[in-house]
N, C-alpha and C positions, 0 to 999 in steps of 0.2 A: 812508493806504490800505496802503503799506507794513510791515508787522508785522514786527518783528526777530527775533522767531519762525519766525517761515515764511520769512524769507529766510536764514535760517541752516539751516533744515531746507536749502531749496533749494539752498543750496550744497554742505551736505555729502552731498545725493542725487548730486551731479552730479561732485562729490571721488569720492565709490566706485564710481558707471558710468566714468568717462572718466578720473580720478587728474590733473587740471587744478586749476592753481591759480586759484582766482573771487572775483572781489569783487563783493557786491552793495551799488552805495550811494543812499541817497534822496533823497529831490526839494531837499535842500538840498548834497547830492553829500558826504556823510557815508557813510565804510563802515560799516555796519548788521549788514555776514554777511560772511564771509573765511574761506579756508582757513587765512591765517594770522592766529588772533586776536588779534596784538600790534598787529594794525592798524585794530582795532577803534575807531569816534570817532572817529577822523585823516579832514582831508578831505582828498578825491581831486580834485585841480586837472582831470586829464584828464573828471573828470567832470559838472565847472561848466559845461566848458566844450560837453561831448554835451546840459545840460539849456539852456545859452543858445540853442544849435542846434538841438537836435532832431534833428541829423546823427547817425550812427556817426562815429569818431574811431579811425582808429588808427595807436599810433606805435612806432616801430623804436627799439631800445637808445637809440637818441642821440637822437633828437627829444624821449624819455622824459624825458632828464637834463637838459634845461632848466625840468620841471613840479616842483613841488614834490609830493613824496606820490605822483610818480604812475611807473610801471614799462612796458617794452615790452610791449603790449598791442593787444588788440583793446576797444573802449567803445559798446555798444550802448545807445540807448534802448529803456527798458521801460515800455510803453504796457499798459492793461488799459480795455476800452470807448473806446478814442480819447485818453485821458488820459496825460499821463505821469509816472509816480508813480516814476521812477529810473532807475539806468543799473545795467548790467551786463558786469562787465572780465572777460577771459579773459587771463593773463599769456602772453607768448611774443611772438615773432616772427610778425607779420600774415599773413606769406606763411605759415606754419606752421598758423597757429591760428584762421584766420578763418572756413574750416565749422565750427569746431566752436565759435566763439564764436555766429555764425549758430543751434545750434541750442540752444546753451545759454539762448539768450536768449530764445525761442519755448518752450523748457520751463518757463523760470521765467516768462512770462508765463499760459502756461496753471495751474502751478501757485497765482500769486498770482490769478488768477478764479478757482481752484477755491474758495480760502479765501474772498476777498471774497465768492462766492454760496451759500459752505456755507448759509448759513440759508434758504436758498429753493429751492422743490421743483424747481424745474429749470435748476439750476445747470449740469449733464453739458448741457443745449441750450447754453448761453452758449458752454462750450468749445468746443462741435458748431461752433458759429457762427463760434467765431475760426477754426478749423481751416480751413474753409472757405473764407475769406476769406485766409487766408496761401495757401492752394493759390492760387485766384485771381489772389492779388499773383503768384503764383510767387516766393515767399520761403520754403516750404515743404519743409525738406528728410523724405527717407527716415525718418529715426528722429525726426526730428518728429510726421510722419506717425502711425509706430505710437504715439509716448508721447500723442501727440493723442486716438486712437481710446480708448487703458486709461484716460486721466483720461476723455474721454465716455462713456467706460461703454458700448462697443459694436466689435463686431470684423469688419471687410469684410475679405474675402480675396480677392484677386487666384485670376484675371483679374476688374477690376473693368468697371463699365458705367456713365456717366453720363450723365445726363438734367438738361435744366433746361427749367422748368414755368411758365409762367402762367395761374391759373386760379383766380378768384375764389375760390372754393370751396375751394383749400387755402390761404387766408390765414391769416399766423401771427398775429393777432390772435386767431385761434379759440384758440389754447396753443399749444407747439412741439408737442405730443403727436399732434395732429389729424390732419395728413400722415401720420404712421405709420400711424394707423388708417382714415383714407380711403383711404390707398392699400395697405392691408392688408400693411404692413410689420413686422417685426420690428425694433424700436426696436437690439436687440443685436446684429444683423448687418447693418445700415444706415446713412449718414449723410442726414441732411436737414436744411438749413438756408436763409434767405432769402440774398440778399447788400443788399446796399446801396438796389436798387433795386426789391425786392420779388420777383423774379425766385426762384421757389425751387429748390433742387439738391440732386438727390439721388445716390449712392453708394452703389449696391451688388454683389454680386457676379455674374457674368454668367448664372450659373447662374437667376440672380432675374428678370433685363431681360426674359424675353419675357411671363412674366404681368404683370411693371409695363407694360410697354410695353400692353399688353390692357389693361389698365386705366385706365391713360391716353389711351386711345381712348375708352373708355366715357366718360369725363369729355368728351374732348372735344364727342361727339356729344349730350351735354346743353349742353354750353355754346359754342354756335358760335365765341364771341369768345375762346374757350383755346386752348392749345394747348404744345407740347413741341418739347427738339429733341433727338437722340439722338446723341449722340458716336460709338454704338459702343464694343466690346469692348476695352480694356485689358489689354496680357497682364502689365504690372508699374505698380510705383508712376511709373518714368521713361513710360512711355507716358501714363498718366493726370493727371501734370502738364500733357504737351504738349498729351493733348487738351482741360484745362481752361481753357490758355493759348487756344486755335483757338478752343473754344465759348463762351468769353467775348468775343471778337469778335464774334461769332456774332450771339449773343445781343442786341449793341447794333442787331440791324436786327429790324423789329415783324415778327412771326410769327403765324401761327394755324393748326392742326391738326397733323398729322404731320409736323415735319420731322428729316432725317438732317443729319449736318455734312457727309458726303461729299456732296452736292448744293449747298450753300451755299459752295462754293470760294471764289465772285467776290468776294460780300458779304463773304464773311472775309478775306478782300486789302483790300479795297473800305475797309473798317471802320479799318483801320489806317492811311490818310490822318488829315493836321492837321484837324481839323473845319471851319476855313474854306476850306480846297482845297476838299474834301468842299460845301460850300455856294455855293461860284462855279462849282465844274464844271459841279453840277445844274443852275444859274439858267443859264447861260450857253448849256444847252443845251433845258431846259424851261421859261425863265422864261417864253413866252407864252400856253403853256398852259394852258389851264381845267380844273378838278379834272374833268371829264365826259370830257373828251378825254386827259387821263392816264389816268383809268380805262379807256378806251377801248384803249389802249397796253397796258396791264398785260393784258387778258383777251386781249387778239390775242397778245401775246407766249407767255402761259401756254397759249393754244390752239396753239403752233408756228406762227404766224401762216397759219391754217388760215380762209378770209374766213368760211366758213359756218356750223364749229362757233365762233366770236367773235359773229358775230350770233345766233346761239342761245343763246349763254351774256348776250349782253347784251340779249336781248330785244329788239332793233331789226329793220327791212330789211337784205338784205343794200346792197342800193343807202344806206339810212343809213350803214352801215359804213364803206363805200366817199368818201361822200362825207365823212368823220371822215377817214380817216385822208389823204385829200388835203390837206384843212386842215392836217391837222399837217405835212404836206410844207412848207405856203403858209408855217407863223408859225418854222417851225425852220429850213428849210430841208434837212431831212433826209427822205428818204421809206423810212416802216417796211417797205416790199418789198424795199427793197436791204440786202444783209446787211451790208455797213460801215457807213450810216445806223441799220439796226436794233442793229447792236452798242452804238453808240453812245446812242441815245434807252436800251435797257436797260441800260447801264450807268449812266446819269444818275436812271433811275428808281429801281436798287439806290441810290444815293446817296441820294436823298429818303428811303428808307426806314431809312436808320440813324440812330437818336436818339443 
């Protein structure tokens, strides 16, 4: 998958932006691409050892001179679709050269997708996709960023706005193209891509979010089971890291219709527990309950535990209500009227709710 072509272009794009010396070597840890080509075919010991691993590796003058072929450096794995198809060196001292080997190695990977998906019409989606997803990791630096955008073929200018979406209706099985034009997007000043779990995100700039945002309402109000959640305004790329760091917690607790991230605080704290803390809290404090009587809990909470609009919203007596939420006093021991029991049953409820 590696082409000795394209990793020799990539290096000496990356020799005239930054003037760094790079190796790029392949899935047998062969240098392929080099600033300096006398070291062309020589294997690179540090990089046997990043494709045994899968780790980054990096070593100082002296750790260097016990490798054979191998110099103080930074050694990144270079993955393209999950795969890894090579490593890539960035020569210096770790402490000196580690952003800049960080983004040498997210450029050549975006690079080597471009090539691997030149013959298919939507190749510029694939990069969309990785970009995406390094944001996410938060492995995503600044000038990653822009060289991400110019290889996808589209340009968001700060202050950005992001939105992540579930909704039948923009499934990327339709094409990656379909989102843009359902949501009446301009492909060039947009990003839109799924992540992992279907969940789609988009990026645009803030000038764009209110008619998205209007339009993503219209969506919802066709499809009850949709829904969004809106980060809010970005005034640079560092803001928009962090809020895609927050709304990807976010995001792990199920949603439907309008929601902001400024309201979703708990759950975004909530989310970031071990997943089994997260599953003994919940049981420990709602395991007796019946799915009729958590729902019960959920519309009394979401009414500000208001008894009259709760029995309205749930169609019962209010005396039925009344006698619901005594039982839950009986099997928990907590009673929803008292605010430190109340805190408690809703924060165990947010817990159930993060997948």
């Amino acid at each position: 998958m590696l082409v000795d072509a394209v990793a020799q272009s990539i290096v000496d794009d990356v020799v005239t932006r930054l003037g760094v010396s790079v190796n790029i070597m392949d899935e047998r840890g062969v240098i392929v691409a080099s600033s300096d080509r006398t070291r062309l075919g020589s294997v690179h010991e540090g990089a046997l050892r990043v494709l045994r691993t899968g780790e980054p590796l990096s070593l100082t003058r002296q750790a260097a001179s016990a490798l054979d072929g191998t110099r103080a450096g930074v050694n990144l794995p270079l993955r393209v679709a999950g795969r890894l198809v090579g490593v890539v060196g960035v020569r210096g001292e770790p402490a000196e050269v580690g952003e800049i080997a960080r983004a040498v190695a997210r450029l050549a990977e975006l690079m080597v997708m471009r090539e691997t998906f030149a013959g298919e019409v939507d190749w510029r989606h694939q990069v969309r996709r990785q970009v995406l997803r390094d944001l996410l990791a938060d492995r995503l630096t600044e000038e990653g960023w822009r060289q991400g955008q110019q290889l996808g073929g589209c340009r968001v200018d700060a202050p950005y706005a992001l939105f992540a979406v579930r909704a039948d209706a923009l499934a990327v099985e339709e094409g990656p193209r379909e989102p843009y034009r359902l949501l009446e997007l301009d492909e060039r000043s947009a990003l839109i891509a799924p992540d992992a779990t279907g969940t789609l995100w988009a990026v645009t700039g803030a000038g764009t979010s209110p008619a998205l945002r209007h339009r993503l309402l219209r969506l919802c109000e066709a499809d009850q089971a949709a829904g969004f959640l809106e980060a809010g305004p970005a005034e640079d790329f560092a803001d928009l890291r962090q809020q895609a760091g927050r709304t990807g917690f976010a995001v792990r607790r199920r949603f439907t219709g309008a929601v902001r991230l400024a309201d979703v605080e708990l759950p975004v704290l909530l989310a970031r527990l071990d997943p089994e803390v997260r599953t003994a809290a919940a049981q420990r404090v709602l395991g007796p309950l019946s799915a009729e009587l958590r729902r019960t809990l959920r519309v009394y909470f979401a009414c500000d535990c208001n008894a009259a609009e709760s029995a309205e919203r749930l169609r019962v007596h209010r005396n039925t209500l009344a006698y619901r939420l005594r039982r839950i006093t009986e099997l928990t021991g907590k009673d929803p009227k008292v605010f430190q029991d109340a805190v408690a049953l809703q924060v165990a409820l947010h817990l159930c709710d993060i997948d």
